[in-house]
PDB file of the backbone (N, CA, C, O) and the ligand in Angstrom, with CONECT records:
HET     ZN  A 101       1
ATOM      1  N   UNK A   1     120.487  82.892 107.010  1.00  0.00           N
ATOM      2  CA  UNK A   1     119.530  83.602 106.159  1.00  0.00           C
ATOM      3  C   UNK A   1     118.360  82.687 105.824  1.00  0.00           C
ATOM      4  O   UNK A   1     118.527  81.516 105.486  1.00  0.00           O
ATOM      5  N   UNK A   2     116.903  83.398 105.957  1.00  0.00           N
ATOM      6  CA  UNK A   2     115.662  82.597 105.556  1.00  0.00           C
ATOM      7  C   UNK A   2     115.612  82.863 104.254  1.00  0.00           C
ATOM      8  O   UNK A   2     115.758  84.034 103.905  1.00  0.00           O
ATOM      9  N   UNK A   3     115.398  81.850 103.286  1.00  0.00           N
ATOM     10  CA  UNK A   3     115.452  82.600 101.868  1.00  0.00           C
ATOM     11  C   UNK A   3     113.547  81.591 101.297  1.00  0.00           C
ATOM     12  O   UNK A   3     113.135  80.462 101.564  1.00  0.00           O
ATOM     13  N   UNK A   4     112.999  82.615 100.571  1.00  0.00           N
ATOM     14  CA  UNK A   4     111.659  82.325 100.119  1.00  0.00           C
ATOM     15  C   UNK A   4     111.561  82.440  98.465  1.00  0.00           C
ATOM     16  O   UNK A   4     111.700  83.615  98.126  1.00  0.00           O
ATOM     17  N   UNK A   5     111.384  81.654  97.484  1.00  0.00           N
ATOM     18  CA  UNK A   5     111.285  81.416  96.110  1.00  0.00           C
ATOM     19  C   UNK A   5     110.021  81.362  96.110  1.00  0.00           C
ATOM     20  O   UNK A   5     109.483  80.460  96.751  1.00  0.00           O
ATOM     21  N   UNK A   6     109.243  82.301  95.403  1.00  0.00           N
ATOM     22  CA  UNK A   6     107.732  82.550  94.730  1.00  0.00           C
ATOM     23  C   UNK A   6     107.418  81.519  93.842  1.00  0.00           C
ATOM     24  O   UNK A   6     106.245  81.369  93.500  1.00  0.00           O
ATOM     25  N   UNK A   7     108.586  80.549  93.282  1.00  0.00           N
ATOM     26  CA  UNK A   7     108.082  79.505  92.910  1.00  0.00           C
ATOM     27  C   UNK A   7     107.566  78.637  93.247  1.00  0.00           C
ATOM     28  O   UNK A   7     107.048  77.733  92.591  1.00  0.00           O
ATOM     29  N   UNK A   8     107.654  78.830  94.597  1.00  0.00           N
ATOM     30  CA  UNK A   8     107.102  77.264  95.073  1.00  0.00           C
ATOM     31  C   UNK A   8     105.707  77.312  95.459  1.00  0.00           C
ATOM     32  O   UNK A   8     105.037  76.360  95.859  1.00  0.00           O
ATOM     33  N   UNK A   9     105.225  78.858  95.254  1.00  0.00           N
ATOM     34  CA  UNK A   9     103.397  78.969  95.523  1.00  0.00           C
ATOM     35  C   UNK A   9     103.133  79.264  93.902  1.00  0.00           C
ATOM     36  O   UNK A   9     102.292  78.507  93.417  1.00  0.00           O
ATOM     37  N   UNK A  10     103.707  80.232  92.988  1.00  0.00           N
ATOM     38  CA  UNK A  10     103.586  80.088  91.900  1.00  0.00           C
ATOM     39  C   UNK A  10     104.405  80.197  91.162  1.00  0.00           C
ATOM     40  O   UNK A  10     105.260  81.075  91.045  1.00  0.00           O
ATOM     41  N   UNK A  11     104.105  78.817  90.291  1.00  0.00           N
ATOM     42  CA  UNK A  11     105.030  77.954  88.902  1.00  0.00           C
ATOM     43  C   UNK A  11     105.235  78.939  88.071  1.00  0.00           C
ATOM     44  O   UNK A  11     104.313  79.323  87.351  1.00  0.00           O
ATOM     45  N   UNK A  12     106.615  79.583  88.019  1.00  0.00           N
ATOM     46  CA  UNK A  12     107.528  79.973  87.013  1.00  0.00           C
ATOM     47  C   UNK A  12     107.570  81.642  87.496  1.00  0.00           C
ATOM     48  O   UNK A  12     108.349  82.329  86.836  1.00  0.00           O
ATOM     49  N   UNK A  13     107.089  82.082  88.177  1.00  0.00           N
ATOM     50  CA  UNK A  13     107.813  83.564  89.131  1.00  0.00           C
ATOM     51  C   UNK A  13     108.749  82.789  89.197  1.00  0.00           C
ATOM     52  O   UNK A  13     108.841  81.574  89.375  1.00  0.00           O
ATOM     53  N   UNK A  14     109.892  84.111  88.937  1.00  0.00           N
ATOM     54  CA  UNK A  14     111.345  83.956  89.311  1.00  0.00           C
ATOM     55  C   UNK A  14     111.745  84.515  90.508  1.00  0.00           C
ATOM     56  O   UNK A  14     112.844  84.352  91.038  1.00  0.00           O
ATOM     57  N   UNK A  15     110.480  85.425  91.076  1.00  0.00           N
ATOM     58  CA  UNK A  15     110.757  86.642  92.154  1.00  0.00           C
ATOM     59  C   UNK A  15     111.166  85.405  93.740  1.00  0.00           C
ATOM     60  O   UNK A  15     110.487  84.468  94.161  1.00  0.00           O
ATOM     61  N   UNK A  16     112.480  85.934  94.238  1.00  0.00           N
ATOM     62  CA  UNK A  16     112.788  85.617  95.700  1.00  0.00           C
ATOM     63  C   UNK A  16     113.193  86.020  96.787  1.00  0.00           C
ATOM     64  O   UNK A  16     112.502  86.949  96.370  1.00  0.00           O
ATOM     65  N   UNK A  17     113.532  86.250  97.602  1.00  0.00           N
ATOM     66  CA  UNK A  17     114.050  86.968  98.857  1.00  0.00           C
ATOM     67  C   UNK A  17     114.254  86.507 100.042  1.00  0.00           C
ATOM     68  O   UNK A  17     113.633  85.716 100.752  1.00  0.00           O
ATOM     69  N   UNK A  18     115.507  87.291 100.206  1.00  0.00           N
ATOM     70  CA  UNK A  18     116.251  86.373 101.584  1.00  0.00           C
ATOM     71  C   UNK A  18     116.259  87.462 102.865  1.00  0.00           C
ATOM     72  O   UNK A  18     116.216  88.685 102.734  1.00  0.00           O
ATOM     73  N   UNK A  19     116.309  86.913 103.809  1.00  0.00           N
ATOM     74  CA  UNK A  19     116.486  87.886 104.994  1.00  0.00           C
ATOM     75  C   UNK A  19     117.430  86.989 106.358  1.00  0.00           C
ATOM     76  O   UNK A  19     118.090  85.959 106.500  1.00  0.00           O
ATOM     77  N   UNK A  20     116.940  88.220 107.191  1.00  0.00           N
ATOM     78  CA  UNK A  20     117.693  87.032 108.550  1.00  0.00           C
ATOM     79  C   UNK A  20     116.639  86.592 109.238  1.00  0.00           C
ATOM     80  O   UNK A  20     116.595  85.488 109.781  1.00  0.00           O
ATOM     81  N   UNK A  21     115.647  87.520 109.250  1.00  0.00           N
ATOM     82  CA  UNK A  21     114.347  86.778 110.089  1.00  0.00           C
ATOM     83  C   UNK A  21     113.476  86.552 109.149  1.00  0.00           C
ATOM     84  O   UNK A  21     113.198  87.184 108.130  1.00  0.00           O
ATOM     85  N   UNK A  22     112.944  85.276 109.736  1.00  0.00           N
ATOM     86  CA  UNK A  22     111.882  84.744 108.927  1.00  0.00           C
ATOM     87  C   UNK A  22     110.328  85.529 108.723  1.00  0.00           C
ATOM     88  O   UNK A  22     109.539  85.159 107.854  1.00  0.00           O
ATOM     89  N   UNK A  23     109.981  86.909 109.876  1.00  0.00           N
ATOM     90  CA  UNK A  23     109.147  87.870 109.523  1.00  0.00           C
ATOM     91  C   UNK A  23     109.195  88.770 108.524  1.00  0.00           C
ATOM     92  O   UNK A  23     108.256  89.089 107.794  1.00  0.00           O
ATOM     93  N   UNK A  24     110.172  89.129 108.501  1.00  0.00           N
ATOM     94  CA  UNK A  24     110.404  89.534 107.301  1.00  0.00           C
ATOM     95  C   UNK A  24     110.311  88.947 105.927  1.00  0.00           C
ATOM     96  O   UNK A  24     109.566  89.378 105.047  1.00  0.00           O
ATOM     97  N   UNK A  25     111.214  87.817 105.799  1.00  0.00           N
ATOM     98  CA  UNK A  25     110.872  87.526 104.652  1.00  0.00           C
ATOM     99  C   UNK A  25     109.085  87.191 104.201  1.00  0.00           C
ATOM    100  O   UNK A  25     108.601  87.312 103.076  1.00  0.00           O
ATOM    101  N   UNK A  26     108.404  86.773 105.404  1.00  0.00           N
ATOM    102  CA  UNK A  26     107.190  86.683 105.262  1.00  0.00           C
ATOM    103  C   UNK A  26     106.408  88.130 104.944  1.00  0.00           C
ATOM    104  O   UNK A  26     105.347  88.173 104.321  1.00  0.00           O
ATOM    105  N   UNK A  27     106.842  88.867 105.274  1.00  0.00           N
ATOM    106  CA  UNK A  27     106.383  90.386 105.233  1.00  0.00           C
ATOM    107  C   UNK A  27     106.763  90.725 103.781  1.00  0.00           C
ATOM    108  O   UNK A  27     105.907  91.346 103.151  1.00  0.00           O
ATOM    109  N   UNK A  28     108.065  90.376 103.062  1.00  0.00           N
ATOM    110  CA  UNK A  28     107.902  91.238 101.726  1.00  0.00           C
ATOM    111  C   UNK A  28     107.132  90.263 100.687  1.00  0.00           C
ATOM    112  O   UNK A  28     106.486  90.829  99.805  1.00  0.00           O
ATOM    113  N   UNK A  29     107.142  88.901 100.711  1.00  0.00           N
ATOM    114  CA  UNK A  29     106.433  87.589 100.410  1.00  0.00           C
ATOM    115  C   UNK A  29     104.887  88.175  99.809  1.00  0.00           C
ATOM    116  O   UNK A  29     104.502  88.030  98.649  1.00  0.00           O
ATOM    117  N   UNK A  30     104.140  88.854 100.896  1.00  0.00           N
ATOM    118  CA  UNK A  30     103.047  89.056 100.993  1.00  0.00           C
ATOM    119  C   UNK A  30     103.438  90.321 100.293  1.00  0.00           C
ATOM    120  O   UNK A  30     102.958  90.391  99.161  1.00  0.00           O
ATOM    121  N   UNK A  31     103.847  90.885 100.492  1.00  0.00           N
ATOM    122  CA  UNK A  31     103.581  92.392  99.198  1.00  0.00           C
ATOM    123  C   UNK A  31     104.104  91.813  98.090  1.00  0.00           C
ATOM    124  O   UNK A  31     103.540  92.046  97.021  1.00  0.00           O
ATOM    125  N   UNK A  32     105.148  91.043  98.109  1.00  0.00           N
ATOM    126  CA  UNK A  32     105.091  90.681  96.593  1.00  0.00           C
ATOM    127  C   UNK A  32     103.740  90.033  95.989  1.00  0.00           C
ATOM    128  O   UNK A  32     103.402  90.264  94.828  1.00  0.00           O
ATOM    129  N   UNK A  33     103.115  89.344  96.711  1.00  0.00           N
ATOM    130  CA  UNK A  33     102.005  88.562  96.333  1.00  0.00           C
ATOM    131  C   UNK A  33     100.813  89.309  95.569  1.00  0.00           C
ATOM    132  O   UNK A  33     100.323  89.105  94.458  1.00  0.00           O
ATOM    133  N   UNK A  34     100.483  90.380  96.706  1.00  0.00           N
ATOM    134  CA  UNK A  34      99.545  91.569  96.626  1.00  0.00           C
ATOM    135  C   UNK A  34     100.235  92.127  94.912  1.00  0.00           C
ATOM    136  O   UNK A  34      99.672  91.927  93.835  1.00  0.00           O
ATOM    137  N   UNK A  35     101.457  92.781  95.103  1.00  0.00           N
ATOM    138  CA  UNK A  35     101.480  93.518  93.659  1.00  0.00           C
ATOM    139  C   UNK A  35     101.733  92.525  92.801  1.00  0.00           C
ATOM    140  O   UNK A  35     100.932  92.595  91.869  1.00  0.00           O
ATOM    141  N   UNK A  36     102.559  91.533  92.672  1.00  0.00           N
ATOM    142  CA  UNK A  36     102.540  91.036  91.114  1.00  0.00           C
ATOM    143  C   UNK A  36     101.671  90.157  91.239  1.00  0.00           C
ATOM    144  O   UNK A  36     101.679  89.403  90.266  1.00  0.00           O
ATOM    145  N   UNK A  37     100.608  89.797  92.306  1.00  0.00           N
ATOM    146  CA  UNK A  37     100.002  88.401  91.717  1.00  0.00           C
ATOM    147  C   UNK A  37      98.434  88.730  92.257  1.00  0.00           C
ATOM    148  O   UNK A  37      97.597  87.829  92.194  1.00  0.00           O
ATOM    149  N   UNK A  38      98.064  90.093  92.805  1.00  0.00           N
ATOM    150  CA  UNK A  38      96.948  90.580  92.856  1.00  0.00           C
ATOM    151  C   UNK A  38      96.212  89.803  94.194  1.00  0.00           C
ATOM    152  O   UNK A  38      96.495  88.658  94.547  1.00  0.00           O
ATOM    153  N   UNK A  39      95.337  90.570  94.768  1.00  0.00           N
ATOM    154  CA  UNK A  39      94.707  90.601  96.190  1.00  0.00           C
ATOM    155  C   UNK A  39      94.069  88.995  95.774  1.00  0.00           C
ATOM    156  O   UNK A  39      94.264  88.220  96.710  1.00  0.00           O
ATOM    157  N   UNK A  40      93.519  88.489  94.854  1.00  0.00           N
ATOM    158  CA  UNK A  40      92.851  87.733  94.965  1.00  0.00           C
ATOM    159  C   UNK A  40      93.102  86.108  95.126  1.00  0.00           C
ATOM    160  O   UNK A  40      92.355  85.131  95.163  1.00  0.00           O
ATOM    161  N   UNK A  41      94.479  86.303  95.200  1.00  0.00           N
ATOM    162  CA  UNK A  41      95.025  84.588  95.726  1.00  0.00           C
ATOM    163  C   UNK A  41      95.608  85.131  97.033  1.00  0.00           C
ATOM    164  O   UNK A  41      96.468  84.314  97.361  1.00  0.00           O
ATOM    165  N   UNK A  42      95.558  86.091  97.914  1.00  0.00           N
ATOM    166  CA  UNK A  42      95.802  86.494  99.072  1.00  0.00           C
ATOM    167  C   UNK A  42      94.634  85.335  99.761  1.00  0.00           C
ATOM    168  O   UNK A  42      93.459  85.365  99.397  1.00  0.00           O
ATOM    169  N   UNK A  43      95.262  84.087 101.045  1.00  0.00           N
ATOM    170  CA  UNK A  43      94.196  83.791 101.547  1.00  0.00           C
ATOM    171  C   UNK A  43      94.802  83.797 103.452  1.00  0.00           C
ATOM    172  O   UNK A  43      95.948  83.858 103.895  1.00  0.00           O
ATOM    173  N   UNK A  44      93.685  83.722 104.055  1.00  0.00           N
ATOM    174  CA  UNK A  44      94.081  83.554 105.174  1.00  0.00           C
ATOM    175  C   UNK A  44      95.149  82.828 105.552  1.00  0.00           C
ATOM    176  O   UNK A  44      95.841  83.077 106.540  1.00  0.00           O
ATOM    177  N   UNK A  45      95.351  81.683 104.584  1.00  0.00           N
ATOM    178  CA  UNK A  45      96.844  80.823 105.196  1.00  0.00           C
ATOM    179  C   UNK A  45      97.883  80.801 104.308  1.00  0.00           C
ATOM    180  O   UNK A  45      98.800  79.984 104.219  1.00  0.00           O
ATOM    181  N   UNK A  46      97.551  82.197 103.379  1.00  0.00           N
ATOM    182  CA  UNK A  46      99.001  82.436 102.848  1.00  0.00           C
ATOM    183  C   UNK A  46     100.255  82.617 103.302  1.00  0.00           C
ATOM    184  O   UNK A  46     101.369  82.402 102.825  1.00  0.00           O
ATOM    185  N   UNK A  47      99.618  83.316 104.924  1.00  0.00           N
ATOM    186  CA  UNK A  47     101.276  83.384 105.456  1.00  0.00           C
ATOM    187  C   UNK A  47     101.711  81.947 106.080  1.00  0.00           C
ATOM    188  O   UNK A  47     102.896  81.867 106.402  1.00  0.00           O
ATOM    189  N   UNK A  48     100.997  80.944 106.263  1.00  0.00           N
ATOM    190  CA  UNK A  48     101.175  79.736 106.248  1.00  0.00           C
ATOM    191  C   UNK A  48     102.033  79.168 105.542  1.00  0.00           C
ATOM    192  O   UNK A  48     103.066  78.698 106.019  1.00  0.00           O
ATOM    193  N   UNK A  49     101.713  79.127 104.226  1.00  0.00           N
ATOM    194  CA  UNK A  49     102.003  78.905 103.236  1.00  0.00           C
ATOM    195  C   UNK A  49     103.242  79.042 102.677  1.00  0.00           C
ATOM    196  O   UNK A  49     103.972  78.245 102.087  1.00  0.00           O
ATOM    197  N   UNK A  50     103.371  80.440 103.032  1.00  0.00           N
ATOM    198  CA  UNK A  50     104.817  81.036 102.773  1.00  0.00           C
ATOM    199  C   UNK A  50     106.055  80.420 103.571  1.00  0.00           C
ATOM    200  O   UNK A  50     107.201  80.181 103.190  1.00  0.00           O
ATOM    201  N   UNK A  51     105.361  80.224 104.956  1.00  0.00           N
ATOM    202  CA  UNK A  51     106.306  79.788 105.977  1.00  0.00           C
ATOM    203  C   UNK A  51     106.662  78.380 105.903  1.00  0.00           C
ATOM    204  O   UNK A  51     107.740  77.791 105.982  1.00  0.00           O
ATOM    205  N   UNK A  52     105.975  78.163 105.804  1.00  0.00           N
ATOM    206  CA  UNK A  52     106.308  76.457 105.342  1.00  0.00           C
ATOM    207  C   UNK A  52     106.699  75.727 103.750  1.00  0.00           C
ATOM    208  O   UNK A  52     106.550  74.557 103.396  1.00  0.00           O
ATOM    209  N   UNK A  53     107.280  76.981 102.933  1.00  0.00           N
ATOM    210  CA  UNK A  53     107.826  77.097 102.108  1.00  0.00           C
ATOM    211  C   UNK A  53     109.488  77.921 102.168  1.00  0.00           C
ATOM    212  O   UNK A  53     110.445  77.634 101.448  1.00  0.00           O
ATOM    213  N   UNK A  54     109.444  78.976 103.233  1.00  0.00           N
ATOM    214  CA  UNK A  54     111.027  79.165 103.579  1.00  0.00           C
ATOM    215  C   UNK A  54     111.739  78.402 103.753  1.00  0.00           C
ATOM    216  O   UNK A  54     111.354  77.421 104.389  1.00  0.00           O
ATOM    217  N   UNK A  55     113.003  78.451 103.326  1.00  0.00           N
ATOM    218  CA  UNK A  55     113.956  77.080 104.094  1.00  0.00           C
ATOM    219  C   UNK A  55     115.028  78.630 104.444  1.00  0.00           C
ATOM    220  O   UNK A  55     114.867  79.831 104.226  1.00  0.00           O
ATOM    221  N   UNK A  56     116.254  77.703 105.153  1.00  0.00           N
ATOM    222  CA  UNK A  56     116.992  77.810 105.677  1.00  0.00           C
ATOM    223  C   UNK A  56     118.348  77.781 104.535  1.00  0.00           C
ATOM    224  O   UNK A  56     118.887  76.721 104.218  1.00  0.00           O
ATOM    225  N   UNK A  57     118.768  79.092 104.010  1.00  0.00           N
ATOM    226  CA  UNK A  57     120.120  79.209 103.162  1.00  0.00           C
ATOM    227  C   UNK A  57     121.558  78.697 104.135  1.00  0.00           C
ATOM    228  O   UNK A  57     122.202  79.282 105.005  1.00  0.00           O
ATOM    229  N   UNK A  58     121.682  77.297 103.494  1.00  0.00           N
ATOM    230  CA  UNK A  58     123.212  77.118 104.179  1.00  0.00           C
ATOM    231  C   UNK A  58     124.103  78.466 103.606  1.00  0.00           C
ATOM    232  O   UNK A  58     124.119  79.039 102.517  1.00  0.00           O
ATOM    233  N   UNK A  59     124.822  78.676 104.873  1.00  0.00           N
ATOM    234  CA  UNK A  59     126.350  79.338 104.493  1.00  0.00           C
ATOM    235  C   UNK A  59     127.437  78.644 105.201  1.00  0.00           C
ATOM    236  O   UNK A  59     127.248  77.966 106.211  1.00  0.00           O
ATOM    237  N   UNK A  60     128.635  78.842 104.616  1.00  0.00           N
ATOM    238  CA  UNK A  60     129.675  78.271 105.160  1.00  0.00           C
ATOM    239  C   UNK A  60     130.034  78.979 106.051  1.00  0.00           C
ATOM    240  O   UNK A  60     130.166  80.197 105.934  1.00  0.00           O
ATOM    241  N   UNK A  61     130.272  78.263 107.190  1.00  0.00           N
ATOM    242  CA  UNK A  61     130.795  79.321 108.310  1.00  0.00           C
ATOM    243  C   UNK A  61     132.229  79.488 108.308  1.00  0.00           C
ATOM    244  O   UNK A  61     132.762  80.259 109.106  1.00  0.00           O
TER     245      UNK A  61
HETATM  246 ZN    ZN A 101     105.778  85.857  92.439  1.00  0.00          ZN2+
END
């Protein structure tokens, strides 16, 4: 699972989300962004941003 914490672009959102592909999680990332944090910190290398802020959720196999 790719898991993405809104904290780590902005300090003290609690909002996060996990998926299996990392498009996805980049895909709801960005609508979360758009509705709770408004079009105007939307930038061209937000999805950058995002991606290089996913990590990788260990599970025990
Ligand atoms: Zn947020």
């Amino acid at each position: 699972m790719r898991l993405f914490e809104c904290a780590t672009l902005v300090p003290g959102c609690q909002w996060h989300t996990r998926a299996d592909e990392e498009s996805e999680v980049v895909r709801r990332a960005v609508e979360h962004m758009r509705q709770a944090h408004g079009e105007t910190i939307i930038r061209e290398n937000m999805v950058d941003n995002i991606k290089a802020r996913i990590r990788e959720e260990d599970r025990a196999a």
